[in-house]
Structures are given as C-alpha cells and as structure tokens.
Phi, psi and omega in degrees: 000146192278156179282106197278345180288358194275160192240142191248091187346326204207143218262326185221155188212120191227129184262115172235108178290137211235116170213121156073009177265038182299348192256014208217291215289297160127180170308300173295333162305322195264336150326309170305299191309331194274018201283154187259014161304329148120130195293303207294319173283333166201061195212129177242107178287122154244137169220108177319068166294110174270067174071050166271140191291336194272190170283013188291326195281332184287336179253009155291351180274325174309303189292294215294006171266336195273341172226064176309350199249358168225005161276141154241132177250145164235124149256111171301142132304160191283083163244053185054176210289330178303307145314332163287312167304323201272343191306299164349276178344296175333335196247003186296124166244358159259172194300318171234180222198124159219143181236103146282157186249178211323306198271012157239168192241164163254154168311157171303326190266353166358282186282319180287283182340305178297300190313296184300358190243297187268025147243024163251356199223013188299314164338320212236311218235180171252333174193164210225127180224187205218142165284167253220038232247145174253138147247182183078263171288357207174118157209191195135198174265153178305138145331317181265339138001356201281321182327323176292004213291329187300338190073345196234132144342136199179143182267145176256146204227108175276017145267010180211011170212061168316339189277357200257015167350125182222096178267314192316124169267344202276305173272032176244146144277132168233180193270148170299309204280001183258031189235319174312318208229019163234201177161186201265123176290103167305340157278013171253137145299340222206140182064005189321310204259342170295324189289277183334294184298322161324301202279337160236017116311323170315301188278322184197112157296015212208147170185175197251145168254162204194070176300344180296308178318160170198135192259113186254121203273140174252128155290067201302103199271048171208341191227137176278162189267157162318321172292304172309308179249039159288324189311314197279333224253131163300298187345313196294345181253010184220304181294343180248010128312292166309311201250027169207252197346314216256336205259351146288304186316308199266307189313339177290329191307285209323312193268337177263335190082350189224188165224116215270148199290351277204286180309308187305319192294293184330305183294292186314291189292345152324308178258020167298318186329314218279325175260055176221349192291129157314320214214169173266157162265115166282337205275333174267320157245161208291191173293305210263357165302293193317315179293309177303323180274352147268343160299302205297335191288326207292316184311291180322309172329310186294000188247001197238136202269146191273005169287296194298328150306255223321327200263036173284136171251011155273344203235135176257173219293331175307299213276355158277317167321307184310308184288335150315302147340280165336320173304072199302007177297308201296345196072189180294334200068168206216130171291110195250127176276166160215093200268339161298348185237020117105016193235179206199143159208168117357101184237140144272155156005288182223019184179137173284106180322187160258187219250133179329316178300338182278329162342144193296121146246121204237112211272101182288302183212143137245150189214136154231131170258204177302327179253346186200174189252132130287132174216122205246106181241202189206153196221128157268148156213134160323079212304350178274002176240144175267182187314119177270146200285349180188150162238124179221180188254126161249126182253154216207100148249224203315328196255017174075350166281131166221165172224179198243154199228090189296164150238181157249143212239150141201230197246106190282127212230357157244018146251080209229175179211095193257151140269161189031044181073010160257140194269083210275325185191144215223108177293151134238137194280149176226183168194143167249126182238124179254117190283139188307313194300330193282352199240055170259341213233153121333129173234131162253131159291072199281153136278128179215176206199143217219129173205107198065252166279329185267176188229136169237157165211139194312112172299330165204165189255085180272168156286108139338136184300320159234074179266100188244131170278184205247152201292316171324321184276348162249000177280341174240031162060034146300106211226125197251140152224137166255121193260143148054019194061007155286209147190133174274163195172120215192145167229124131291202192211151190246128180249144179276121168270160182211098196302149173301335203244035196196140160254009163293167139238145220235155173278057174319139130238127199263158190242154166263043174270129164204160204272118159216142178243121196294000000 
C-alpha cells in the first residue's frame, strides 16, 4: 500500500532509454514536454544514453540543458534496454514512474489522465496502463485493446477477467515504491517488461485503466521492431522460454500454490507464435537446440489448461486442437458424431475441440448456362477429422422437402495450413450443377460432407475473396442472397404488361425470393 504521507518532488519520473533514435527522440521528448498536466511542476525526464553511436546522446544534452531542473541525461556504456531502464530507476523522484520508449510518443492529457485515476485508486492497484496505438509503419489499435472497450476507467481484478493481458511497460504507469526491490532481468532480450509486470501482478492481481489516455507506439519503417526480428535470434525460442514461461509457472506455484488462470491466458497468448510456426526454425537452431525447444513447447502445454488454448483468439481453431493434441494430459482425443445437429468433433479428455460444421464453407463462383446453375466452393477441413467419403449440396425449399445434388470434389494442394511441416487442415474444392427445374421454388443450399452414415453439415457460407457476380445469372434470370451466411437461390420469371396509355411493352421482373431460415 502506498505511504500516502510521502511527499514526491514530481508527479511522474519517466525513464527512457536511448539508443541509435536521432531521428525520432525529439519527437518524443517533446510529447513530454507538451504534456498539460504542465511539464516543469510535475514531470522528472530521465534519459538513459546507452552508448549511442549516432547523436542521440547530444540531443538529451540540449534538452537537459534548456530544463536542468527537471531533465537528468545519464550516459553508459551499451547494455541493452533492461540496463538502461534499471540505471534510471536509481534516479526516480516521482510518485509514479514509466518508460517509455525513445521512438514513441503520449497523447498530450496522457499524465493529468493517469494522475487523476491512480491517485484515487493507488490502495488498491499497482500499476495503471493506457491502449496502445501504432503509428508511422502501421496503424490501428494494439490487439489487446479490447480491455478498453467500457471508455471508462476502472480496476481491472485478473481473477475474474483473466483474459485482460497487460504486458507492455511502456504504456503501464507504476507506483515508485512498488519499483524499490524490483527492476528489468538483464538477462532477458525478450519479454523484460512482461516478466515486470508478471512479477507485481503475481502480489496483487489487479490494476487500473485509463481509456481516455494513449500510448502511440512507432512501426519504424527504416528498422524491423523487436517483434519482427525475434524470429531470426536465438535467444527468443529457447532462453525466453526458460527465463519468462517457465519462470512465471514456477513462481506462480510458489506465491500461489496453483497457476492462476490469469497467468495461463497472459503465457498462452506470450507462445502462441511457437504454436503457428509453418516450419522448425532449422535455419536458427542446431539439431540439439531444435529437440530441446520442442520439448519446452510440449513440456509448457502441460501446464496450461486446454480451455485457456481454445478461448486463444489468435490462433485458428486447426492450430488450437493441434496443440491441445500435444497435451498428453488430454489423450489422443476421439472422434465424435452428433448426428442430431448433423455435426463431428473431437473429444478429448476434458474438452472438445469445436465441431467441424464452424469450419470456412466458401461460396467461389455461381455460373449458369441454358439448363443448369453451377456452383463452384471450397470447405476447410481439419485433417485431424478423415477425408470425406461426398461432398454434396442439399437444397431445401419452402415445404421442407429436400434433395441432395452430389458434387464432385477434390483436394486444393495450394491451400493447405501446416504447422512445423504438418499438415493440420486443407481446402477442398468442390463444383455442383443444379437444374433450372430444382429452381421453381426458392431454395436454401446447405453444404454438407457424408462420412459413412453421418452427416456434417456447414453452419454458414461466406463469399470467396474473388467471388464477383457473373453476367450468366441474370442472363438465364438468376437471383442469389446470401442471408445471414445462407444462401438462397431462385429464377424469376418475366411477365409481360401492357400500359393503358402505351403500346410499348414493358418488363416486370418479380423476383421470388424469401428469407426463410432452416
């Protein structure tokens, strides 16, 4: 709990570490300065020259000369940003304490925004964080951002919205003293500040948000970001494992006795990359790396409950089964019919993959000549489900009768979706021909796929990326809706009028359509 009596030189102490950014810092500096909480009464700049070979460091000596009294420059020799960050620290005289870094900037209400929310709720929480924005190479919002969604300030308690990831430092504020006995692990390249923020969540699960504020992240288009090139560095697939994954699990056991769900989701979404690679990285690590580094992956599995993979939202539904797979808590899993909802899953141990029917059904071309509709998609399906024995169309109208139309089918071999050189999940392409006589009535089209006895069948229809319509379809009076991912299907028909007051003649055309839902 903070000593509310202590009195603090600066309302804030913001540590930023500086290297090789002359063309960028600034920018960033001067984000600070404009802040209107008012720079000079309650903001202490520290800036951390870590050996830069460029001009960065002369131009932390300009500012701290034009505001000596609230800039401090420390110049280093170079040991990266976890090094830079903790020297800093030594030197925070504010009440609360953030580092951003060189090449990004804050909204102008940024520190009055923060201030007026943790320093009413500082009791209760530890550290306070603002979304996330990119700019420059990219932009939008931070992924994670959803958290913000309510607009309102508010503590967030990760024992009951575990799901609320907060990794970032740069866009976290923190309380000084709960910063005294801690600092950045220098052995880390990678995760420094998820591992800080882990580490005082781990003590009080909770912390506060402050959506109005904004951390605007730069996507440096002259430089790959640290997110991009972890992939070629060893370090990221084997040491930041060791020294962040495995080292919350066990510190969670410790402080906690358990690994709190909170912690799992936070771990999951950290590794996910690892369960997406196409490939091993062979080109980065030796043989005997590569055996260790999928043991650390199978070994991680085991710690993480197979709900928290399936509610990952990054990852698709092949490549969570897949990993799920991995889990030997879970078994092999066992393929399961539903033949009332007309649908297959997976069953595992202690959760069910989702069901086959959720799966891409994908509307490619309609095409028609004088006699018949062609219709040409594609189906993904999970390879961990077998082959289907037909792909066929069942059409349904009004009166509930229906029939199946087989189609013919096969295997698209440049859409495939593998991980570590397994093959997880596959379009297959299909094509259907439908007779103008099946089309007197409005019809819906289910796709559906025959395995023995059973039947699955696709719960919705999207349009293929270059599904444009075709001239052929109003030309043999063909008229489609795809409702709701259904799809509807009808020929009008044309009746001839003959105005009172005209001997031209004119066209109706009534379209026969209607939204009916099986």
């Amino acid at each position: 709990m903070t000593d509310m009596k202590k009195n603090y030189p600066f309302k804030f102490s913001i540590v930023v570490a500086v290297y090789n950014v002359e063309k960028y810092l600034a920018e960033a500096i001067e984000s600070i300065l404009c802040q209107d909480i008012g720079f000079k009464e309650s903001v202490q700049l520290i800036l951390v020259d870590d050996g830069s070979p460029d001009n960065s460091g002369q131009i932390c000596d300009k500012y701290q000369a034009n505001y000596p009294s609230n800039i401090k420059v420390i110049h280093k020799e170079n040991g990266g940003v976890s090094s830079a960050r903790n020297e800093g620290l030594k030197h925070v005289e504010g009440r609360y304490i953030n580092f951003m870094d060189s090449d990004d900037k804050i909204s102008p209400n940024t520190l009055s925004a923060v201030y007026d929310y943790f320093s009413t709720v500082e009791d209760q929480v530890d550290l306070v964080s603002i979304p996330l924005y990119f700019f420059e190479g990219k932009e939008g919002g931070h992924r994670l951002n959803y958290k913000f969604d309510d607009k309102k300030n508010q503590i967030i308690d990760l024992e009951d919205k575990y799901w609320y990831v907060q990794m970032s430092g740069a866009s976290a504020f923190f309380k000084n003293e709960v910063l005294i006995s801690r600092n950045f692990d220098t052995s880390l390249k990678y995760s420094e500040d998820a591992k800080l923020i882990m580490d005082i969540l781990l003590d009080n699960p909770k912390y506060g948000i402050v959506p109005g504020a904004a951390y605007y992240y730069r996507v440096r288009s002259d430089l790959n970001s640290a997110t991009n090139t972890c992939w070629q560095n060893k370090a990221w697939y084997i040491d930041h494992i060791r020294s962040y994954s495995f080292w919350a699990i066990h510190e969670a056991q410790k402080r906690c006795g358990i690994i709190p769900a909170f912690v799992q989701f936070n771990l999951m979404y950290e590794m996910q990359g690892f369960f997406r690679m196409k490939k091993l990285p062979t080109d980065i690590l030796s043989h005997d790396e590569l055996t260790e580094f999928t043991e650390l992956l199978s070994k991680f599995l085991e710690y993480i409950d197979a709900s928290i993979i399936m509610e990952q939202k990054n990852m698709s539904m092949e490549q969570k089964d897949n990993a799920i797979s991995m889990k030997s808590a879970c078994g092999t899993g066992i393929l399961t019919y539903s033949d009332q909802d007309e649908d297959a899953y997976i069953q595992y141990n202690d959760i069910a993959t989702r069901p086959m029917s959720v799966y891409t059904a994908r509307l490619n071309s309609l095409t028609a000549d004088k006699k018949e509709l062609t219709i040409s998609g594609s189906v993904k399906i999970n390879t961990h489900f077998p082959e289907p024995e037909k792909i066929f169309l069942r059409l349904t109208s009004g009166d509930s009768q229906s029939r199946e139309i087989s189609c013919d089918f096969h295997r698209n071999p440049d859409e495939t979706f593998v991980y570590a050189g397994k093959l997880l999940a596959q379009f297959w392409d299909f094509d259907a021909k439908i007779p103008f006589s099946e089309l007197k009535k409005t019809i819906l089209v289910d796709i559906c796929l025959k395995y023995d006895s059973h039947t699955v069948r696709f719960k919705k229809i999207f349009k293929g990326n270059n599904f444009a319509d075709d001239p052929s379809l109003d030309g043999n009076h063909i008229s489609y809706l795809l409702d709701k991912h259904q799809l509807h299907l009808t020929r009008y028909f044309l009746v001839n009028t003959l105005k009172p007051d005209s001997e031209k003649l004119s066209f109706k055309i009534k379209k026969r359509i209607k939204s009916f839902h099986k």
